[in-house]
C-alpha positions in Angstrom: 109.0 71.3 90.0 106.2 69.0 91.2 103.1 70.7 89.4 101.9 74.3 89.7 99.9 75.8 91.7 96.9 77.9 90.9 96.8 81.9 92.0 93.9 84.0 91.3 92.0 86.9 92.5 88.5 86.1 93.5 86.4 89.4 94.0 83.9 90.8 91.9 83.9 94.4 89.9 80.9 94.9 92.1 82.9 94.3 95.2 85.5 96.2 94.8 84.1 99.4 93.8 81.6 98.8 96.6 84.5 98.4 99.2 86.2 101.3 97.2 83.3 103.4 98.1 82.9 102.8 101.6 86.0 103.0 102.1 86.0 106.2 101.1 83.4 107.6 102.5 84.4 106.8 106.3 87.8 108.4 105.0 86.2 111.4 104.1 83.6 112.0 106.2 85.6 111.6 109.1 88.3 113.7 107.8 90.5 111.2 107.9 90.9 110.4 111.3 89.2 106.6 110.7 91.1 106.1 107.7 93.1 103.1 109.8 90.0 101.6 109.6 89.0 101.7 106.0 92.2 100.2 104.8 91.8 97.3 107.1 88.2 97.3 106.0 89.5 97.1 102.0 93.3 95.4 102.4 91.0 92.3 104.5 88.4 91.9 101.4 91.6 91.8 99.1 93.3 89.1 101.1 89.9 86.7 101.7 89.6 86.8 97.9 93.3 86.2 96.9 94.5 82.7 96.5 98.4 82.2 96.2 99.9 78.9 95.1 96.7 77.3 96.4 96.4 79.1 99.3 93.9 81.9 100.6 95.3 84.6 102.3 94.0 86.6 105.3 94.9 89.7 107.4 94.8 90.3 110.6 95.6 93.8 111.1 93.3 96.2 112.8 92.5 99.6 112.4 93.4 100.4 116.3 96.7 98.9 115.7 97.3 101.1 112.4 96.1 103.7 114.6 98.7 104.5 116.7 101.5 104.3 113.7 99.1 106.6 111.5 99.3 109.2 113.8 102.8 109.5 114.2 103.9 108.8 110.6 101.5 112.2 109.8 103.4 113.9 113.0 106.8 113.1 111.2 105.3 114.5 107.9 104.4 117.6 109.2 107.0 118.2 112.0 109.7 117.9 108.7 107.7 119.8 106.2 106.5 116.7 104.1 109.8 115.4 103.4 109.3 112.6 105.8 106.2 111.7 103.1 108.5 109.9 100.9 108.8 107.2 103.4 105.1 106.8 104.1 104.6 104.4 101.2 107.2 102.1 102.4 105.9 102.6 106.2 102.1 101.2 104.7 103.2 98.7 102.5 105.3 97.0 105.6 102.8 97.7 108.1 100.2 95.7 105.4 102.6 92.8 104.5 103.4 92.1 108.3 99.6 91.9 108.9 98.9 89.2 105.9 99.6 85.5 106.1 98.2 82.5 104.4 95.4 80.3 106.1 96.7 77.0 107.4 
């Protein structure tokens, strides 16, 4: 191995429960609906402050394209009672991972 690289996380206290806030406040105060939104709003402050092996990340997902899969994820949920919940966890985290990359 050639030398190691350094990771770290770069946001502030301060940041995050600022982001954590607004967040949740478009969440809630439009009943959900712009929830897309707030996570790409919160997942992109968490990737331009995370440095991997040297490298920042960045995401370039957006709330339009979460959208559209939001929507029909909840459908599923409700059309099967919930039980389709179980996979929503796996659905996000994909979505989220697919939409962050390292800066060249």
């Amino acid at each position: 191995m050639t030398g190691q690289m350094e990771s770290r996380f770069e946001g502030s206290v301060l940041g995050y429960i600022g982001y954590s806030i607004a967040a949740f406040l478009i969440t809630i105060c439009t009943f959900g609906i712009a929830f897309p939104w707030a996570e790409v709003m919160f997942r992109s402050w968490i990737c331009r402050n995370t440095i991997i092996n040297g490298k920042r990340l960045y995401f370039d997902g957006t709330g339009a394209q979460l959208f559209g899969s939001y929507i029909k994820w909840w459908f599923f949920t409700f059309i099967t009672f919930g039980i389709y919940s179980f996979w929503l966890f796996n659905k996000m985290t994909h979505w989220r991972v697919k939409h962050t990359h390292f800066v060249e």
